[in-house]
N, C-alpha and C positions, 0 to 999 in steps of 0.2 A: 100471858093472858091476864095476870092480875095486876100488871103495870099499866098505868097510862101510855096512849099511845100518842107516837111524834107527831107530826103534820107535816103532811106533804102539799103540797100546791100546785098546780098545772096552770101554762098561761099560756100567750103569744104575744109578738110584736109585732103591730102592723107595721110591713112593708118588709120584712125581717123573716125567713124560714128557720124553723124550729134547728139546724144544723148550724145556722148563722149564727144566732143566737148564744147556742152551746157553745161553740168554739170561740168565740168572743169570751166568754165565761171564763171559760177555760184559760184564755190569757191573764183573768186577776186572781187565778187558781183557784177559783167556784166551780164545782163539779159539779153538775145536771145531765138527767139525761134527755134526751129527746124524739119522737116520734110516734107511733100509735098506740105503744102498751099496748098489743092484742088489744084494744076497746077500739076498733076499726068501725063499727057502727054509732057511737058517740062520736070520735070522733070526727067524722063525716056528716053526721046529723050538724054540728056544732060548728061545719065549714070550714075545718083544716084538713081532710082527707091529703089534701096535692104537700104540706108543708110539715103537718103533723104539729105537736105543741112538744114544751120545756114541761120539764115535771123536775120540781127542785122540794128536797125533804131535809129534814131534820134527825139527827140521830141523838140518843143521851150526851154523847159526848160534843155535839155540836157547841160552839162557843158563841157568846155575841157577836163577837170578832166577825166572826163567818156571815153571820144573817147580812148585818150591816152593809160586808163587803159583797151580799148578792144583791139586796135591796139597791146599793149607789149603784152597783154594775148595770143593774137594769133600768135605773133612772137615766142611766147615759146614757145607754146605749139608746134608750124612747128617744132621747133629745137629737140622737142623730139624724 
């Protein structure tokens, strides 16, 4: 509690289900998870109920390395 905390991020790709997404990740070895997080009512309100969204975080030990290789992963994959 008295450490700063990491960031997390939730997004989606249009045209692209949140399972899509992950498992594509998953091929440039980026781990995310994906789907409601129990926030089944956000969700839904926010229009991905049927696909659900990517929730991709940070750990201390997280390296630049990593961000980079989520950040390009998901520039590609948009461009698909």
């Amino acid at each position: 509690p008295t450490e700063p905390r990491t960031p997390t991020v939730a997004f989606t790709l249009r045209g692209r289900t949140s399972e899509d997404v992950a498992r594509a990740l998953a091929g440039r070895a980026v781990f995310v998870s994906n789907g409601d997080f129990y926030a089944t009512t956000v969700v839904r309100r926010l229009g991905h109920a049927e696909d659900g969204i990517v929730r991709a975080g940070c750990a201390c030990y997280t390296t630049a390395a990593e961000v980079d290789r989520l950040v390009e992963g998901v520039v590609e994959l948009g461009r698909r």
